[in-house]
C-alpha positions as CSV (number, residue, x, y, z in Angstrom):
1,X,35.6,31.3,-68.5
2,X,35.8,28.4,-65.8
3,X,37.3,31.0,-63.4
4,X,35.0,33.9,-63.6
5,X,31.9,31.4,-63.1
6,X,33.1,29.9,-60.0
7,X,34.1,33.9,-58.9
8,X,30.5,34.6,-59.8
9,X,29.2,31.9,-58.0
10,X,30.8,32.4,-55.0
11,X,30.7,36.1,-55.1
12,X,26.8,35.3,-55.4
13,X,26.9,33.1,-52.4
14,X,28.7,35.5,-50.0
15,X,25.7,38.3,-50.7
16,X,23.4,35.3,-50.1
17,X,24.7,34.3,-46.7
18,X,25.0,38.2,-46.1
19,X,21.4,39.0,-47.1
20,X,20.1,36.0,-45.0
21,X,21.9,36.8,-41.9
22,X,20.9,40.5,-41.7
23,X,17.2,39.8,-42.5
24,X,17.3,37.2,-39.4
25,X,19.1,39.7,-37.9
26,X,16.7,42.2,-38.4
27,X,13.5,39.7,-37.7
28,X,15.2,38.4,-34.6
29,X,14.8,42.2,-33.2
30,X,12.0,43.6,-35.1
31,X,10.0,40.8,-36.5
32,X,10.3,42.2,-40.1
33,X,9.0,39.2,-42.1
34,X,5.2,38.6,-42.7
35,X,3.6,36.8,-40.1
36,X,2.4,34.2,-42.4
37,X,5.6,33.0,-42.6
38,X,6.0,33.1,-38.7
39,X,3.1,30.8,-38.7
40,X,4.5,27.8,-40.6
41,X,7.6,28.2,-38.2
42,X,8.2,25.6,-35.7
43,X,6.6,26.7,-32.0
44,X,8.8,26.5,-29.0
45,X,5.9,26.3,-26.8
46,X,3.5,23.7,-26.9
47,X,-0.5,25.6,-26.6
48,X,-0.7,29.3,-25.7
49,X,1.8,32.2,-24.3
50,X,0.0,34.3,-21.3
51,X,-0.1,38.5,-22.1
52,X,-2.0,39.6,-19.0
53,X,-2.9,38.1,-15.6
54,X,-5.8,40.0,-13.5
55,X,-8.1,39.5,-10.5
56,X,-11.9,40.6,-11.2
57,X,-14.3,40.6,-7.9
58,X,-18.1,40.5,-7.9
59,X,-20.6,40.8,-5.0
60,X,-22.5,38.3,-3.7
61,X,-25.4,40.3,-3.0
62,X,-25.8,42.5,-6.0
63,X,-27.2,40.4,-9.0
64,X,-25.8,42.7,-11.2
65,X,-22.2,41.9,-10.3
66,X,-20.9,39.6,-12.4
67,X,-17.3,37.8,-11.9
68,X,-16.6,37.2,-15.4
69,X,-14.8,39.3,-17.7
70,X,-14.7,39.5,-21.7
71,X,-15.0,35.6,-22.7
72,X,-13.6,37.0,-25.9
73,X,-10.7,37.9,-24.6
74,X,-10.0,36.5,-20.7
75,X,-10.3,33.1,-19.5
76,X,-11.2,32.1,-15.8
77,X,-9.5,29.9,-13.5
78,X,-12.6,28.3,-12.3
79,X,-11.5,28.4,-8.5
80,X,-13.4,31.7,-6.1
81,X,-10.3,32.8,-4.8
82,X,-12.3,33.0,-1.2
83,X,-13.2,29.3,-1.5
84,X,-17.4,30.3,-1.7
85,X,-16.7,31.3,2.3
86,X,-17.4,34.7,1.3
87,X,-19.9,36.7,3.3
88,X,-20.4,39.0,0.5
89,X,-17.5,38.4,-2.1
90,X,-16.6,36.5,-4.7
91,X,-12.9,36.3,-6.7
92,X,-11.8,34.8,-9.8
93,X,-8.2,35.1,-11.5
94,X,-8.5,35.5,-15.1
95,X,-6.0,35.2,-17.9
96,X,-5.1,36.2,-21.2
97,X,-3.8,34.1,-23.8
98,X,-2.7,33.4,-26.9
99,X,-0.8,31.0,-29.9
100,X,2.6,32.0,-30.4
101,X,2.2,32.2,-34.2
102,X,-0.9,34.5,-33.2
103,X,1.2,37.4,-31.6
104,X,1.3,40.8,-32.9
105,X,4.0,43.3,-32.9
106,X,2.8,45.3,-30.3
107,X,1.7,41.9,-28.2
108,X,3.2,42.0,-25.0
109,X,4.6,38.6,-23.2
110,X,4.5,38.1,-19.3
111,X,8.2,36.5,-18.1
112,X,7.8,36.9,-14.7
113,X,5.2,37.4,-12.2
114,X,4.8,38.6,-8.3
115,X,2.3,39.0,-5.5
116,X,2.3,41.2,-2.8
117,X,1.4,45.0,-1.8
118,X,5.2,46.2,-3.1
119,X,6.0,46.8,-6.7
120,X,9.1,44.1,-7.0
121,X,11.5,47.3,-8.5
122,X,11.5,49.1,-5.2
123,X,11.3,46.1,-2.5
124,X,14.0,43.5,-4.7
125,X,17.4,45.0,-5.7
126,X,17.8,42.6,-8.5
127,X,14.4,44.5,-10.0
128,X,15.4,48.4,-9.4
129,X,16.0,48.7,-13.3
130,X,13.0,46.4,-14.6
131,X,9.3,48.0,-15.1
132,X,6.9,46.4,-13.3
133,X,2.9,46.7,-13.9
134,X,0.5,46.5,-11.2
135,X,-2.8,44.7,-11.6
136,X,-5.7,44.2,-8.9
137,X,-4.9,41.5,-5.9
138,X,-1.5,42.5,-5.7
139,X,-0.4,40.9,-8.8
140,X,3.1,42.5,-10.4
141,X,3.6,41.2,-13.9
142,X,7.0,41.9,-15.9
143,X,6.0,42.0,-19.8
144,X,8.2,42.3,-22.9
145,X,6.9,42.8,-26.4
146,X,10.9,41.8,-27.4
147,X,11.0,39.6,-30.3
148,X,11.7,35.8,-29.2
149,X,10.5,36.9,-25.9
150,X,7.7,34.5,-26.5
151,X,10.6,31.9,-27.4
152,X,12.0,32.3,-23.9
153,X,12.0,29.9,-21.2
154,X,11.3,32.6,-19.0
155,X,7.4,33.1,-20.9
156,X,4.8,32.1,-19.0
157,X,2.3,29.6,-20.2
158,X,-0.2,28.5,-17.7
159,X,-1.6,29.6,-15.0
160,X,-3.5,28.0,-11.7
161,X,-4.4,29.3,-8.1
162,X,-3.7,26.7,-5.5
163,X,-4.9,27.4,-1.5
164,X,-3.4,27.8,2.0
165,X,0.2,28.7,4.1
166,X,1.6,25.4,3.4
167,X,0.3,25.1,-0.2
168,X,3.1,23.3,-2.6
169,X,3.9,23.2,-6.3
170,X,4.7,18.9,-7.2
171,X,4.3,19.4,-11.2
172,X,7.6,19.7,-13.1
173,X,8.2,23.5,-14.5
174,X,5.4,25.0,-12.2
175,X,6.1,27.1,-9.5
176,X,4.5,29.3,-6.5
177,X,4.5,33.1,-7.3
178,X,6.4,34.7,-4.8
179,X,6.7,36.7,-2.3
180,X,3.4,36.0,-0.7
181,X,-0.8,35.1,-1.2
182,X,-3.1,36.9,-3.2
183,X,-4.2,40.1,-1.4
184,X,-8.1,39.5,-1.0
185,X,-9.9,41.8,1.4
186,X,-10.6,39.7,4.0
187,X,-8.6,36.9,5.1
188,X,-8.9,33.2,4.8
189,X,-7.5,31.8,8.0
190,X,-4.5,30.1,6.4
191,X,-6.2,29.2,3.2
192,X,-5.3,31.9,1.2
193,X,-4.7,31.4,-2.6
194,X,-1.4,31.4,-4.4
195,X,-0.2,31.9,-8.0
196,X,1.2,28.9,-9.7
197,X,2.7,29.3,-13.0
198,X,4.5,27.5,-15.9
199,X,7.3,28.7,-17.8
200,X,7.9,26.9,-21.2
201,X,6.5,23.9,-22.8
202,X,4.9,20.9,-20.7
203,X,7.1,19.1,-18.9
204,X,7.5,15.2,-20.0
205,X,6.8,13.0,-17.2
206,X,8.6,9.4,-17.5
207,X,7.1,7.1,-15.5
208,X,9.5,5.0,-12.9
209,X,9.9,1.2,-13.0
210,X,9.9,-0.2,-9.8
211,X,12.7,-3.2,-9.6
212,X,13.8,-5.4,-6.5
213,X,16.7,-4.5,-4.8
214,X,19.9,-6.0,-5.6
215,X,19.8,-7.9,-2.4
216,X,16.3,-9.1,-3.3
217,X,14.7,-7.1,-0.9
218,X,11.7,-4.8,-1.8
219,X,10.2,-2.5,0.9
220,X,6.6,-0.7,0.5
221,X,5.4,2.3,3.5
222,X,1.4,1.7,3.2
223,X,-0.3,5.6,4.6
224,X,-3.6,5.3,5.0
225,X,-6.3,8.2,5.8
226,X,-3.9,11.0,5.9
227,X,-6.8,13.4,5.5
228,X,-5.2,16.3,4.0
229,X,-6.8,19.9,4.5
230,X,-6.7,22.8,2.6
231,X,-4.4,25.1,4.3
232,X,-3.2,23.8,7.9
233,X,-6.2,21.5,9.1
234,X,-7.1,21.3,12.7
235,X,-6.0,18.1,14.6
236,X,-8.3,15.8,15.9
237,X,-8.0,13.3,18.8
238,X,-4.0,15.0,18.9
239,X,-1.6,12.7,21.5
240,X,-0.2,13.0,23.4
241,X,-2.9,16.7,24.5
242,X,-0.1,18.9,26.1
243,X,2.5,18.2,23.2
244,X,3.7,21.7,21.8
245,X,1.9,23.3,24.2
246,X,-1.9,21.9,23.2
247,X,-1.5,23.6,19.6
248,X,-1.7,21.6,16.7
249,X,-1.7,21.9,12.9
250,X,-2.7,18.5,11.4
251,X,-1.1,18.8,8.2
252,X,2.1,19.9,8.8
253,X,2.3,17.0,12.0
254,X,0.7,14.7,9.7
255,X,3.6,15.4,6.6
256,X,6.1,15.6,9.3
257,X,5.6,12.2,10.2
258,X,5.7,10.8,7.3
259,X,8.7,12.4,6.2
260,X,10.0,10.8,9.0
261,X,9.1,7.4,7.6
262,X,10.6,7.8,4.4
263,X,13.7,9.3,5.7
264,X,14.6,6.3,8.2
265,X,12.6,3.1,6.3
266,X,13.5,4.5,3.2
267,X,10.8,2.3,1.6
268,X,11.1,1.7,-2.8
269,X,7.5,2.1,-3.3
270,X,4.5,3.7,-1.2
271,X,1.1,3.2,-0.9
272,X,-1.9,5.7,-0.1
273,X,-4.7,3.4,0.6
274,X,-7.4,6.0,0.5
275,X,-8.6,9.0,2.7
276,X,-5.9,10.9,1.2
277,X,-8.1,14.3,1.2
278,X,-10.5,15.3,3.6
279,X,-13.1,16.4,1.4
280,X,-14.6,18.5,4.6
281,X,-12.3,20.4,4.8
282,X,-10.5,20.1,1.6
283,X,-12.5,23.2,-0.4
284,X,-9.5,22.9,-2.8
285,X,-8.9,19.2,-3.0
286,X,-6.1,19.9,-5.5
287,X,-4.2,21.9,-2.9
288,X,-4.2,19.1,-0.4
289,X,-2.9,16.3,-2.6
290,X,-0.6,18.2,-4.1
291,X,1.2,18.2,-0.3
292,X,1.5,14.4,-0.2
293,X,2.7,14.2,-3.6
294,X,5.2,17.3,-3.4
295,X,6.9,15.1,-0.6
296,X,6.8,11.7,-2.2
297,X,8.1,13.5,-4.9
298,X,11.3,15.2,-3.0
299,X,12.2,11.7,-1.5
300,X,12.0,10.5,-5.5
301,X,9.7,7.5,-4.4
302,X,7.3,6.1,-6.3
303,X,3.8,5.5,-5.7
304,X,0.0,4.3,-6.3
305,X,-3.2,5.6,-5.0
306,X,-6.7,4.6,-4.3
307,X,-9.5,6.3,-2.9
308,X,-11.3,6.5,0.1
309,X,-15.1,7.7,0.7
310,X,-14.0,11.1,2.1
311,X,-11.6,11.6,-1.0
312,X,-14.2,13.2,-3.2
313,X,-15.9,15.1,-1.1
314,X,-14.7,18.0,-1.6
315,X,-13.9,20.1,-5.0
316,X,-12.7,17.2,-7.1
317,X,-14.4,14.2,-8.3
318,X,-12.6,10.6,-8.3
319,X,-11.6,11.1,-12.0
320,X,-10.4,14.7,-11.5
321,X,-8.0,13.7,-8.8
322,X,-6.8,10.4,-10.3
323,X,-6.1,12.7,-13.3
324,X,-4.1,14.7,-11.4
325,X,-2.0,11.7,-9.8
326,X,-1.2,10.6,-12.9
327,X,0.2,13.8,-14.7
328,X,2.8,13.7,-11.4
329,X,6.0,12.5,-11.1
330,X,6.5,9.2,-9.6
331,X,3.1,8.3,-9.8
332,X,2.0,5.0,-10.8
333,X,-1.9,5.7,-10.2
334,X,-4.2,4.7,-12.5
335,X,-8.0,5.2,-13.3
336,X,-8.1,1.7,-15.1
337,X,-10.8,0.5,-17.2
338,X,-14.0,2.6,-17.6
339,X,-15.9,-0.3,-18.4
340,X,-15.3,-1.6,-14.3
341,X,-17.1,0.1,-12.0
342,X,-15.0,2.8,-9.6
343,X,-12.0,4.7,-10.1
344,X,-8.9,2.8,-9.8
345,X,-8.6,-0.7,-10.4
346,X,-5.5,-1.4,-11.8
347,X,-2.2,-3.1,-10.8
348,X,1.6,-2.3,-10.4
349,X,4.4,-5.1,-11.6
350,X,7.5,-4.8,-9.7
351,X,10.1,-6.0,-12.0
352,X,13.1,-8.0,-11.1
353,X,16.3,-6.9,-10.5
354,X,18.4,-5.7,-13.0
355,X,18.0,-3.3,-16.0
356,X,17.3,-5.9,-18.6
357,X,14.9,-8.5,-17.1
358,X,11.9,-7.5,-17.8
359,X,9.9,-10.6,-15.5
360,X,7.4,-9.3,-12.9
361,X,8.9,-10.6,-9.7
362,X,5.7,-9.1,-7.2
363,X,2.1,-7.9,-8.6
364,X,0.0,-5.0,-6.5
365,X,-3.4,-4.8,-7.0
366,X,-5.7,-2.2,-6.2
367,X,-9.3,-1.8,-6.3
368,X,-12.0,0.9,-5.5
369,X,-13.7,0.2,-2.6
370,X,-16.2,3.1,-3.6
371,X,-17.9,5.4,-0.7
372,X,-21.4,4.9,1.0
373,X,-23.8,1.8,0.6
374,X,-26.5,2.7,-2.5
375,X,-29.0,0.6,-0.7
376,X,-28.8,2.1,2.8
377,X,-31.9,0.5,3.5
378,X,-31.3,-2.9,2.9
379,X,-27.3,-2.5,3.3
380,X,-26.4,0.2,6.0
381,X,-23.3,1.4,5.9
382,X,-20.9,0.9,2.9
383,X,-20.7,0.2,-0.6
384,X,-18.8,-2.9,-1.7
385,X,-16.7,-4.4,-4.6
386,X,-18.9,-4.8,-7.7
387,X,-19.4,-8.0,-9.6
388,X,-17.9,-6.7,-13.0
389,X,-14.4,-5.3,-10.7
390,X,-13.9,-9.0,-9.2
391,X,-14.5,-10.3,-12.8
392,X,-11.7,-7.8,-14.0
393,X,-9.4,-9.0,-10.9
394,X,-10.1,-12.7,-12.0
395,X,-9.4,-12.0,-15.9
396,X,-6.7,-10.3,-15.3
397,X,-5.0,-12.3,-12.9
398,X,-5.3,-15.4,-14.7
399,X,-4.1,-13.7,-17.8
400,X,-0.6,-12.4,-15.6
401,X,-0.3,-15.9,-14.3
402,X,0.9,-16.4,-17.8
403,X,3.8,-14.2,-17.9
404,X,4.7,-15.0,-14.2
405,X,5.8,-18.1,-15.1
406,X,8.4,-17.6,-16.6
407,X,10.0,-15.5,-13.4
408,X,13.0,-18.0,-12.0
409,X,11.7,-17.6,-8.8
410,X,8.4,-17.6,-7.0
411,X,6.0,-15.4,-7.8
412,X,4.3,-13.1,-5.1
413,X,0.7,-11.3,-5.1
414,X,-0.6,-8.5,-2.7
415,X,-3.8,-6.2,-2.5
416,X,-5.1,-3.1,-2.0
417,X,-8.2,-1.7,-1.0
418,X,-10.0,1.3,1.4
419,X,-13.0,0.0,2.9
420,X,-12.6,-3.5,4.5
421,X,-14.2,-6.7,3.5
422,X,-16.5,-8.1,5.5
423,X,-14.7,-11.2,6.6
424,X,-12.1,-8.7,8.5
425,X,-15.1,-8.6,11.3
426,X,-15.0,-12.8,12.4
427,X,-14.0,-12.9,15.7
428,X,-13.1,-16.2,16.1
429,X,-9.7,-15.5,13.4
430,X,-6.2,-15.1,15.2
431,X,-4.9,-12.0,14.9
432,X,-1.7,-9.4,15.7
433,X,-2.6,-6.3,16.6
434,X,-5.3,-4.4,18.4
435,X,-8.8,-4.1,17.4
436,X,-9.9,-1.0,18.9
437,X,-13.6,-0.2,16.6
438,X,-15.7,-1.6,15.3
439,X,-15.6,-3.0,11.6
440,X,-17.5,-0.8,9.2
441,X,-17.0,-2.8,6.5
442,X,-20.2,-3.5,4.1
443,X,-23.7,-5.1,4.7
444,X,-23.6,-6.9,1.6
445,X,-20.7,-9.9,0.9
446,X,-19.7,-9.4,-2.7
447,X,-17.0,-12.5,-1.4
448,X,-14.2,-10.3,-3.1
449,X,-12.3,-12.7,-0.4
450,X,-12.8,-15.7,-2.2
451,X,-11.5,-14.4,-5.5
452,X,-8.2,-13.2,-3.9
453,X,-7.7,-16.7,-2.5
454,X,-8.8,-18.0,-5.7
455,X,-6.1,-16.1,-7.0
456,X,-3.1,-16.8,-4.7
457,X,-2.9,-13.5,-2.9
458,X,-1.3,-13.8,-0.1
459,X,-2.0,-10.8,1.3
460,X,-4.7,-7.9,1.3
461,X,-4.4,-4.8,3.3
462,X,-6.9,-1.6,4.0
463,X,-7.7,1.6,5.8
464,X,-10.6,3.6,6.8
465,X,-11.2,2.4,10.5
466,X,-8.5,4.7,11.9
467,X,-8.0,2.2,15.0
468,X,-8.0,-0.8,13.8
469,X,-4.5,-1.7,13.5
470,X,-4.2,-5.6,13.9
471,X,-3.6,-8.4,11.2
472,X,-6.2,-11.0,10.7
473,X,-5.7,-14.6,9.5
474,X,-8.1,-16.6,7.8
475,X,-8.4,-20.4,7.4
476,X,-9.5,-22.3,4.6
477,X,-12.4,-23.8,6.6
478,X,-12.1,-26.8,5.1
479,X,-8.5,-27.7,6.1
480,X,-7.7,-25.5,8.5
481,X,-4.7,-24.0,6.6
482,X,-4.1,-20.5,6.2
483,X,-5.1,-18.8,3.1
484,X,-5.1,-14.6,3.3
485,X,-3.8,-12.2,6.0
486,X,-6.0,-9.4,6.1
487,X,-4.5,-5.9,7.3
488,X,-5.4,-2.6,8.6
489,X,-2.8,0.3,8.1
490,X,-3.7,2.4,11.0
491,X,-4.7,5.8,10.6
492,X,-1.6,8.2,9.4
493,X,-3.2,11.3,9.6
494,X,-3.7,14.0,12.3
495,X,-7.2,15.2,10.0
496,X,-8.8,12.1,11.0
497,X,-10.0,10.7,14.1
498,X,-8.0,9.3,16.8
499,X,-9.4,8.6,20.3
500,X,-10.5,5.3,21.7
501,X,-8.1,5.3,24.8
502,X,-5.2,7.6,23.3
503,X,-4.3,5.9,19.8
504,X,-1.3,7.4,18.4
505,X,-1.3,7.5,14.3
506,X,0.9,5.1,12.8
507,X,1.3,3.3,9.4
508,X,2.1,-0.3,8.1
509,X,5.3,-1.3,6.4
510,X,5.7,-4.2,4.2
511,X,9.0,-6.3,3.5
512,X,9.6,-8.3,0.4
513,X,12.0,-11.0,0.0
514,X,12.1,-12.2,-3.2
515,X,14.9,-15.2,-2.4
516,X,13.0,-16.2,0.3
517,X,9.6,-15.5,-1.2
518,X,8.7,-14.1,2.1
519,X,6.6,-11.2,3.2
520,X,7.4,-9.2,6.7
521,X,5.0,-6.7,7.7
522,X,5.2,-4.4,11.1
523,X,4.0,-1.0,12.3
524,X,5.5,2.7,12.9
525,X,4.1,5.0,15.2
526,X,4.1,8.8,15.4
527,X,4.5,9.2,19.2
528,X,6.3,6.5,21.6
529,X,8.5,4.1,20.7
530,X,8.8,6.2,17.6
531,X,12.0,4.2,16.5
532,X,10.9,0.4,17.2
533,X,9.2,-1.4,15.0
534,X,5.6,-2.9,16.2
535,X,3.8,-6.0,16.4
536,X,6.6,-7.6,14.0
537,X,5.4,-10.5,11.9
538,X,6.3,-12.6,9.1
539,X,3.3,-13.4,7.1
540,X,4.1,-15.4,4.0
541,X,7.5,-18.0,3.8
542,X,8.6,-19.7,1.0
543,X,5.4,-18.4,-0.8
544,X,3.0,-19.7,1.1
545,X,0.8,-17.6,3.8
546,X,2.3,-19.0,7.6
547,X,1.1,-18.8,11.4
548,X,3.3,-17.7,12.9
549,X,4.8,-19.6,16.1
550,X,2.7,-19.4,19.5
551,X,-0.4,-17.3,17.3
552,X,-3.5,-17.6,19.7
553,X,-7.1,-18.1,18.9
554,X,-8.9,-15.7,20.6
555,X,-10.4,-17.1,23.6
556,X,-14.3,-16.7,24.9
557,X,-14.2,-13.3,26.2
558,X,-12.0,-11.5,23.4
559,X,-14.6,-13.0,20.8
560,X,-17.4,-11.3,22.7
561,X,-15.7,-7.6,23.6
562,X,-15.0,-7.8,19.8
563,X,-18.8,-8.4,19.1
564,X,-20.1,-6.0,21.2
565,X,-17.5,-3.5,19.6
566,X,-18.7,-4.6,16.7
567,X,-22.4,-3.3,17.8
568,X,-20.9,0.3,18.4
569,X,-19.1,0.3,14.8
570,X,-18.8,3.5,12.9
571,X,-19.7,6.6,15.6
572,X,-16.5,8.2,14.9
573,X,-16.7,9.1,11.2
C-alpha cells in the first residue's frame, strides 16, 4: 500500500513538472496565460517599454499647424528639433509608450533604432535578413511583437534628442543612434539633432569617494568658463590667429585642451567653477554639458560643479542642469539646501587614505555666486553671496569642525566660487600672477571674506574674469599676517573671451599634501610653454596660509595701472 502511494505520488509529480514546463513553454512563445497573471509578475524594466518613435512637423506660419500628435497616445520630447531657428518650421520627436504588464499580444516592441536616408537591411550586411520600418526624419526602427522581447536588454525604454556634430552620450546605458543626424529639411550648421536611447532598466549610478593618495598627495585641475556651445562654437580672441590656418572650432580646441590636462596632470578630483555653458549659444544646454562630462567621465575622474551667470542662459535653468550633474557618473554636484539661496552650495569631504578610515582629511566648499546684481541701480554689476548662504557656510563649518578633529593630522579647508569677492580688487595686496581686467566683482560687500577667515580657509579660488590669472594675498590688517589667498583660474575655454594683449587660455591646478599640510598651486596653458608649469607657488605650509620668499608689495605705479584698469572693468562680457 506504502509502495503504490509513493508511485502515485511521484507519478503525479512527473505530470506536474511536465504540465508546468510546457505551459511556460508555451507562454514563453505565445503568451498563453491571462494577462492578469502577467501583471502580478515581476517587471524587468523599471517605467515604460517604447512601441513607436516618429517625427511630426508643423509650420510656423500656418496657425492651423499644430506639432503635437494624439496626447492619448504619443508623448513629445519637448526639444524643436530646429532649435526655434526655423524660418518657417517647427520639429518635435514623439514617442510611444507603454507598462510592460500593459502589452498586448499584438504590441509591438522597438530593439533597435537608426537614422539616416538608407533602410539599415540594404546599407548594413549584418541587417540584410532583419525588417526594418521607416518613419518620417529618417528614423528606422526594428520592432518585435516576440514574447519576452519586452524582457530583452535589447528593448528600448527612453528616448531623448540631443544637438550638434560633436554631441556625446555621458549617461550609463544611453547611446547615440547611429549612423547619422535627424534628417530635417534644412540644415542646422553643425547643430543638428541626434537620437539618444536607453536599452533596459536605469542604470544605478554609485557615487565615488574621493581619498588621498597613498603618498599623501591629493591633486584637483580647477576649469573655469569653458563656455560650451551647442554644436561646434565659434572661437573667440583664438591665439595664436594663424594657428590651423585661422579656422577654429571652440569646443573641440577647448575639450582638446583639457584632455590634455587630465591625460599628463592626471589630477584625483576636478573642478568646474562656473561658465560651464554658454547660454548664448547653448540653445540645447543639455548637449553642451553633456561634452565636459562625457570626458571627465572617460578619464573616470571625479568632479563638482557650480555655476556661473552665463550657465542658465540658455535652455536649462540652474536646477535643471544641476539635476542633470548629479544623475552622471562621477559627479559629486549638488543643488544643496533649498532653504539657502542659489543653486549649489554644498561641500565635498575628501577622505583619508585607505578603504576603512572614514576621517575627512580636506573639505571643498562651494557656493553660488548667482548671476547679475538685482539692484543694478544702487549695485551695478553683480549679485553677491546672500546673508542666509554665509549663515549656512558658518553652521556648517562649525558643525564639521567637530568631526575634523578627530583626523591624526591637520585638517585643511578650500573654496569655491564664480564671481569674485570684492576684496580680490585692493591693489595694495601682493600678488602672483597677472592682472589683466578689471575686477567685476559685486558693488555690494556681503564680507563672505570674513567668514572664510573666520572659518580657517586657507584658500578661495574663482572664475569669470577670463584674464585675470594672478593669486592675491590678504593680510589680517591688524597683524599683518596672512590670512586667505584669493585665486583666479584663468579662462579654459575657447567660447569665451580672450584678448587683452594675446592671453592664451589656461587653468589652475591645486596640490595637496596632506603630511605636510601644504597646498601648491600653479598654472597650465593651452599654447606656449604648454608643458611647464606657471607662476609656481606654495600657498599654505604646515597649515597655515605663507608668503612666499621675496613676494613684493606692489609699488606706486602698479597700484595705480590696476585702478585705472579697474575703471575700464567688465567691457568684454
Amino acid at each position: 500500500m506504502a509502495r503504490r502511494i509513493v508511485r502515485t505520488g511521484l507519478q503525479l509529480g512527473v505530470i506536474v513538472t511536465v504540465i508546468f514546463f510546457l505551459v511556460f513553454f508555451l507562454d514563453n512563445r505565445y503568451r498563453v496565460l491571462p494577462q492578469s497573471i502577467h501583471s502580478h509578475l515581476p517587471l524587468h524594466h523599471e517605467g515604460l517599454i517604447i512601441t513607436d518613435i516618429t517625427v511630426k512637423t508643423c509650420s510656423k506660419i500656418n496657425p492651423l499647424s499644430t506639432c503635437r500628435l494624439d496626447p492619448e497616445q504619443w508623448n513629445r520630447i519637448e526639444k524643436d528639433l530646429y532649435l526655434k531657428e526655423g524660418w518657417f518650421s517647427k520639429a518635435y520627436v514623439h514617442v510611444k509608450r507603454k507598462r510592460e504588464e500593459e502589452l498586448k499580444e499584438d504590441d509591438k516592441v522597438i530593439i533597435d533604432v537608426r537614422s539616416g536616408k538608407l533602410d539599415p537591411s540594404i546599407g548594413e550586411k549584418s541587417q540584410t535578413k532583419e525588417k526594418w520600418e521607416s518613419r518620417t526624419g529618417g528614423i528606422w526602427l526594428k520592432r518585435s511583437s516576440k514574447r519576452h522581447a519586452s524582457d530583452s536588454k535589447k528593448a528600448i525604454t527612453a528616448v531623448d534628442v540631443l544637438f550638434g556634430a560633436d554631441a556625446v552620450e555621458p549617461r550609463p546605458g544611453w547611446e547615440l543612434v547611429k549612423p547619422g543626424p535627424l534628417l530635417l529639411d534644412s540644415a542646422l550648421d553643425g547643430r543638428e539633432p541626434h537620437l539618444s536611447i536607453r536599452r533596459g532598466s536605469p542604470v544605478k549610478i554609485e557615487k565615488p569617494v574621493p581619498r588621498i593618495n597613498g603618498n599623501g598627495k591629493f591633486k584637483i585641475l580647477q576649469l573655469s568658463d569653458l563656455h560650451l556651445s551647442t554644436g561646434p562654437g565659434a572661437c573667440r580672441d583664438a591665439e595664436p590667429k594663424d594657428h590651423n590656418g585661422g579656422k577654429c572650432d571652440a569646443d573641440p580646441r577647448t575639450l582638446e585642451f583639457v584632455h590634455r590636462l587630465l591625460e599628463e596632470e592626471k589630477p584625483n578630483f576636478v573642478v568646474l567653477s562656473g561658465d560651464q555653458v554658454n547660454g548664448e549659444t547653448a540653445p540645447d544646454a543639455q548637449s553642451a554639458l553633456f561634452k565636459i562630462a562625457a570626458l571627465l567621465a572617460e578619464h573616470k575622474t571625479p568632479y563638482a560643479a557650480i555655476f556661473g551667470n552665463h550657465d542658465d542662459e540658455g535652455s536649462l535653468s540652474r536646477q535643471a542642469q544641476m539635476s542633470l550633474y548629479s544623475s552622471l557618473p562621477y559627479s559629486l554636484s549638488e543643488a544643496g539646501p533649498n532653504t539657502v539661496d542659489g543653486v549649489g552650495n554644498y561641500f565635498v569631504e575628501i577622505l583619508a587614505h585607505g578603504n576603512n578610515n572614514k576621517h575627512s582629511a580636506l573639505t571643498l566648499y562651494f557656493l553660488d555666486t548667482h548671476s547679475y546684481s538685482p539692484d543694478e541701480a544702487t549695485y551695478k554689476g553683480y549679485d553677491w553671496l546672500k546673508d542666509n548662504q554665509i549663515r549656512w557656510f558658518r553652521d556648517t563649518a562649525t558643525a564639521l569642525k567637530e568631526n575634523h578633529k578627530h583626523y591624526s593630522k591637520t585638517h585643511l579647508d578650500m573654496a569655491f566660487i564664480h564671481i569674485p569677492l570684492p576684496e580680490y580688487k585692493a591693489a595694495d595686496q601682493p600678488r602672483v600672477g597677472a592682472w589683466k581686467e578689471g575686477v567685476t566683482a559685486p558693488g555690494f560687500n556681503s564680507h563672505f571674506k570674513d567668514a572664510l577667515v573666520e572659518q580657517g580657509v586657507l584658500t578661495v579660488s574663482c572664475g569669470h574674469d577670463h584674464v585675470n590669472e594672478y593669486c592675491a594675498l590678504a593680510r589680517n590688517q591688524n597683524s599683518g599676517e596672512p590670512e586667505l589667498w584669493m585665486c583666479y583660474a584663468g579662462g579654459a575655454g575657447f567660447g569665451g573671451y580672450g584678448g587683452y594683449g594675446g592671453y592664451h587660455r589656461r587653468a589652475r591646478v591645486w596640490e595637496v599634501d596632506t603630511n605636510e599640510a601644504r597646498i601648491e598651486t600653479w598654472k597650465r596653458v593651452e599654447w606656449g610653454d604648454t608643458g611647464g608649469r606657471l607662476d609656481p607657488l606654495i600657498v599654505v605650509d604646515g597649515g597655515k596660509v605663507v608668503s612666499p620668499p621675496g613676494l613684493q608689495e606692489p609699488d606706486t605705479a602698479q597700484k595705480q595701472g590696476q585702478q585705472q584698469q579697474q575703471k575700464q572693468q567688465g567691457s568684454r562680457r
